[in-house]
C-alpha positions, 0 to 999 in steps of 0.5 A: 841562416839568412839575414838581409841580403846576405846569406852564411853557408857551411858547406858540409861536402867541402868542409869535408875535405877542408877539415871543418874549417871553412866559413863562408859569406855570399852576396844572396843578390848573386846566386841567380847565376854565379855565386860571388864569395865576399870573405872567407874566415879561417879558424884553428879548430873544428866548427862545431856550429854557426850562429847569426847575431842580431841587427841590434847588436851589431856596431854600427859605427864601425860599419860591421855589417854581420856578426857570427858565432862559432862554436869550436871544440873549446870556445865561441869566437866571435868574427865581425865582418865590416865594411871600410867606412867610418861612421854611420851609413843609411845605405848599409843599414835598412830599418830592421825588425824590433824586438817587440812583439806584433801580439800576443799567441791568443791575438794570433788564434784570433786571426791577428797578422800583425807585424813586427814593428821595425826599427832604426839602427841609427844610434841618434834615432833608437828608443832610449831603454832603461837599464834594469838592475842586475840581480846579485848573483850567487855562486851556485854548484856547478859553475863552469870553469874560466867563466863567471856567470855574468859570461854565461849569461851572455851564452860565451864559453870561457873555458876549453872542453875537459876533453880538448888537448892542451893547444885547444884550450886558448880561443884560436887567434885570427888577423882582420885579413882573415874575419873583415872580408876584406882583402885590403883597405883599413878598418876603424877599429875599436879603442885598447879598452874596448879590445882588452875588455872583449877578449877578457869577455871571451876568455875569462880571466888571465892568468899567468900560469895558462900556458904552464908546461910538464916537461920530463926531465934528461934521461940521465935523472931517471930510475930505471929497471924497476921490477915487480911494482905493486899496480893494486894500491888501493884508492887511498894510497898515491901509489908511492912516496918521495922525498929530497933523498930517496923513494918509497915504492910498493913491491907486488912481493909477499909479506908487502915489501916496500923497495928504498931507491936513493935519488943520488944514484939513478939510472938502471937498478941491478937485476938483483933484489933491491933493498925493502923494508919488509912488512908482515902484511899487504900495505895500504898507505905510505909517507915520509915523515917531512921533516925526517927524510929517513923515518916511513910510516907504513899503514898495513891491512893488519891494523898497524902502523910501523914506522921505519927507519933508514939507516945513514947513507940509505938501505943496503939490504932488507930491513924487517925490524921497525923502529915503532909499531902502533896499535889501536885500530881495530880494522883495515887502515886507509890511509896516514898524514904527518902534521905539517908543523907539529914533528913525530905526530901523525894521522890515520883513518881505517875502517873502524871509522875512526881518525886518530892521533898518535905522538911517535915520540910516545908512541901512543894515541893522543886524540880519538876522532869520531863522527864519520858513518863510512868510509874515509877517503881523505885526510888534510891538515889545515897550512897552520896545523889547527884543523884537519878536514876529511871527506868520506863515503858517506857524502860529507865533508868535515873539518875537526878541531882535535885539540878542542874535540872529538867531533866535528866543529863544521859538516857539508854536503860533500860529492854525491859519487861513492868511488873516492874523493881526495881534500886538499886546503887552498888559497891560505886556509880559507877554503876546501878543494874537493876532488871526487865523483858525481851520481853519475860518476863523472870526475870534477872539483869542488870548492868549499869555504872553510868557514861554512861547510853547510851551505854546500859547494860554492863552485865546481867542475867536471873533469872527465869520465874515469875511474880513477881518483884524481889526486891533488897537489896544491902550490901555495905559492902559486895557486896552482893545483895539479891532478894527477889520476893513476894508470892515465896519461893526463895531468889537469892543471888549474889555478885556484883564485878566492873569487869568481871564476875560482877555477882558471884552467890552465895546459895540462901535461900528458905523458908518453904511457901511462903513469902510476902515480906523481910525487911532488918534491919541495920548491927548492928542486926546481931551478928558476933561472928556467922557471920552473914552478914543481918538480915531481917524480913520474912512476911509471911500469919500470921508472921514475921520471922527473918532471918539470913544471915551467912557465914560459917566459921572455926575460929568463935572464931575470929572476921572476919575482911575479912568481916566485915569492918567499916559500915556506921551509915546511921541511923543517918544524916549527914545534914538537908534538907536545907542543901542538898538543898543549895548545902551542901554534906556530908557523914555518919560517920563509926563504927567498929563491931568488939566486944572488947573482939575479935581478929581479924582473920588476927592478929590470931596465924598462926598454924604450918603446918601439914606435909602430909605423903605418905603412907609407901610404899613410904617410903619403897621403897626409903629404902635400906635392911640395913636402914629397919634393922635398923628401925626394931631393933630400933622399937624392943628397943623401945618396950622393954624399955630404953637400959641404965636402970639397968637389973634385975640382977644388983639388986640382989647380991651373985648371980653368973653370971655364973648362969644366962642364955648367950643365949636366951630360951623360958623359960627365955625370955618374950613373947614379947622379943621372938617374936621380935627376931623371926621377927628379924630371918625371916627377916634375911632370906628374908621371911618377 
């Protein structure tokens, strides 16, 4: 790419063993003969491609005298190359080509060889242009993550690649040493604002939870020596279930054996058969009851469900009686929710295509849904457990009203992929977030407002190229959604916000073999004074790991209240089922996490800003000849002592004071006394 008289080359031979990561500026003048490098800009990525910005873009007044772009793996980085001066230089800046047409193609056919007319870079003699109203933009399917459209506008990537790994997904950081082209000297830089809103541009949006961190926990919290794990739970199942006490985990044995392990006693299981709850079929869908934590409801491919109840102080052998069975489909079951306020009602979808309700402390139906034309493939109840929304097969996504009827009050267009799909509500209720495929079975999320379903996705996107389903686990404390698929390595972490971008990306977590599904645990697991926002249980081959999510943060000492505010106790109900069923509403009650011997981040002491000196050449140069004399000799008195304490010879007595020495002589005077008057001497005469 050349531009006036200076030439950018990527020299690919030399990349080669540089890894990619060498940009280069020439002086073009100098290639005659030898080639003379001005500047050498270093990234912390692969580039991927180099493009010039034009004259017209360019800040003049700061002297920058070409822009580049880089593309690396996970962003564009912009890196300006300015010329340490202030204010605008005619001698830098030759008239450069306009932006208006010479003619038009049909002028040139003719035979026109009209040139392009140029113009003035100087800022007093460009042509002064009117600003053209910004169309109002609407949210379309399909925007890119960490990016409003404003940005794609401009051609930036604010977001990294679905594909690029976790220390890819910040643009790389890079001193003025390393972009300027200069190796000393000082350059005008721009003003706080302009900075804070240029990376804001490149970036997106920040966002507390970008650099949020998966750790597993001490090998001492692990289950370990699982044997015989079921590895084909269908698509619909999260591969196995937990709560506060114990896990639920699928058994590839006969008769659909679900193994009980207490969470108070990990470590390695014995060799021996651990205790089941036998079911007389193949399972499909488990759950704990939330605010039960001894009652499991088991889904099974016979069309029942049976409700299981641990006896006090766990699962000692095989249990074979359930406590209930329900009956009322007619075909193979996909899946089962408990409602998050209502106690003893739950929520089952099969293959009949219907969705229906039925009260455990009944033990019956309660409410038919229908509407749907294929298969199922997700279920979830809205935070104040009025509505519940399903995505299925068939394309479509619907949210039922069950208390009002039996067919959907909203339908939209849901992924147009037919290999699964998992809804979860966000952001207090107000929308939908959609995990699926598209028509060419690429993963992605997708983003729908609760109040108008019809009007299709307000924001989506793609993830990867997988099989699997990834399931979602929503924190409405914090925004954040984690998703995880089963049989993969990687966990996506994004935070959802109700406004454009919509979906910030955040570091994602990646385990050390493949996992088989994730269990989240509720907040009062996780430890704050290490900041951690999820705790979740990792089942791997032959384990149970624990994994924490943290943020990293400075003030550990202080509870971070920014991130931790009152979370809900959705372990306890807040009505029976014959309540919610004869219209009664409610909500859960809300508890602080803060431990009481914290302080909360935001009453800390503020610390004393720290001054940031210029170096001392700064200093010097603002200085007159006087005021550095003056500076000299007060360092000199420091040095050698308090001028008001007594001198030696004050202490002695009959001495004359002819005897002592007026003027200063080596033998005399200390070391140190002469030296600085020597200093003093030469500085007197200009040689220092």
């Amino acid at each position: 790419i050349q531009a006036s008289s200076k030439l950018v080359a990527f020299n690919s031979e030399q990349a080669g063993k540089m890894r990619n990561r060498e940009l280069k500026l020439w002086d073009s003048r100098k290639l005659s003969s030898s080639v003379s490098s001005l500047s050498i800009g270093t990234s912390s990525g692969s580039t991927r491609g180099v493009a010039m910005l034009p004259k017209m873009a360019l800040d003049v007044m700061s002297c920058e005298v070409v822009r580049l772009l880089q593309l690396t793996d996970s962003c564009i980085v912009p890196i300006s190359y300015q010329v340490p001066r202030k204010e605008f230089h005619d001698d830098l800046y030759p008239d450069t080509v306009g932006t208006t047409a010479a003619m038009t193609a049909e002028e040139w056919w003719q035979g026109g060889n009209q040139q392009v007319e140029k113009v003035s870079l100087n800022p007093n003699k460009r042509p002064k242009t009117k600003a053209t109203p910004e169309k109002p933009a609407s949210a379309k399917k399909g925007l890119i993550s960490g990016g409003s459209k404003e940005d794609q506008a401009r051609g930036c990537s604010t977001s990294s690649s679905p594909l690029s790994t976790p220390s890819s997904s910040a643009a790389p950081s890079r001193s003025p040493s390393s972009t300027s082209g200069l190796s000393s000297g000082f350059l005008p830089s721009p003003s706080p604002s302009q900075s804070v809103k240029a990376i804001q541009s490149l970036m997106g949006p920040t966002s507390k939870f970008r650099h949020i961190q998966g750790v597993v926990m001490h090998r001492d919290t692990h289950i370990t020596n699982i044997r015989g794990l079921n590895l084909t739970t269908p698509g619909e199942c999260d591969g196995f279930c937990a709560n506060h006490q114990r896990v639920a985990v699928p058994l590839a044995i006969a008769g659909g054996q679900i193994a009980i392990v207490e969470r108070s006693q990990p470590g390695r299981l014995p060799d021996t058969a651990v205790p089941t709850v036998q079911n007389s079929g193949n399972v499909a869908d488990f759950c704990w009851d939330p605010f039960d934590p001894r009652r499991l409801a088991v889904a099974g491919e016979d069309a029942k469900i049976r409700v299981w109840k641990v006896p006090e102080g766990g699962l000692k052998g095989t249990l074979t009686e359930p406590e209930l069975i329900l009956q009322g489909h007619t075909e193979k079951i996909y899946s089962v929710k408990f409602h998050p306020l209502a106690s003893g009602l739950l929520v089952s979808s099969s293959y009949d295509l219907s969705v229906r309700l039925w009260d455990l402390d009944r033990g019956e139906q309660v409410k038919l849904l229908t509407g749907h034309e294929d298969q199922v493939f997700g279920m979830a109840w809205s935070p104040d457990g009025k509505l519940l929304a399903t995505v299925c097969k068939d394309a479509k996504v619907r949210i039922y009203d069950p208390r009002k009827s039996t067919a959907p009050v909203q339908e939209g267009a849901g992924p147009e992929g037919h290999r699964g799909a998992r809804v979860v509500w966000v952001c207090d209720g107000k929308y939908l977030l959609v995990s699926g495929f598209d028509s060419l079975s690429e993963r992605g999320i997708y983003l729908y407002s609760a109040d108008s379903l019809s009007s299709g996705a307000i924001a989506s996107i793609p993830i990867s190229i997988s099989p699997s389903t990834l399931i979602p686990f929503y924190d409405p404390d914090t925004g954040v959604v984690i998703l995880s698929g089963k049989g993969e390595n990687r966990v996506y972490i994004y935070e959802i916000v109700p406004e454009e971008p919509y979906f910030i990306e955040c570091s994602s977590f990646t385990s050390s073999e493949p996992h088989k599904g994730f269990a989240f645990l509720r907040k009062t697991e996780c430890n704050v004074r290490d900041v951690e926002v999820a705790v979740g249980l990792m089942l791997t081959k032959t384990t149970i790991e624990p994994v924490a999510f943290k943020v990293p943060r400075v003030k550990k000492e202080f509870f971070q209240d920014d991130v931790y505010t009152d979370t809900a106790m959705w372990w306890e109900p807040a009505l029976t089922a014959s309540a919610w069923l004869s219209g009664s509403n409610g909500q859960h009650k809300k508890m602080s996490l803060k431990p009481k011997d914290m302080t909360p981040v935001s009453e800390a002491p503020k610390e004393a800003p720290v001054r940031k000196y210029l170096p001392s050449s700064v200093y010097l140069e603002e200085k007159t000849d006087e005021q550095k004399k003056e500076e000299l000799l007060s360092a000199m008195v420091a040095k050698l002592g308090n001028m008001d304490d007594p001198l030696p010879q004050e202490s002695f007595e009959g001495v004359d004071e002819d005897e002592w020495v007026s003027e200063y002589d080596g033998d005399v005077c200390s070391e140190k006394v002469r030296n600085c008057l020597y200093s003093l001497q030469l500085w007197e005469n200009n040689q220092l």
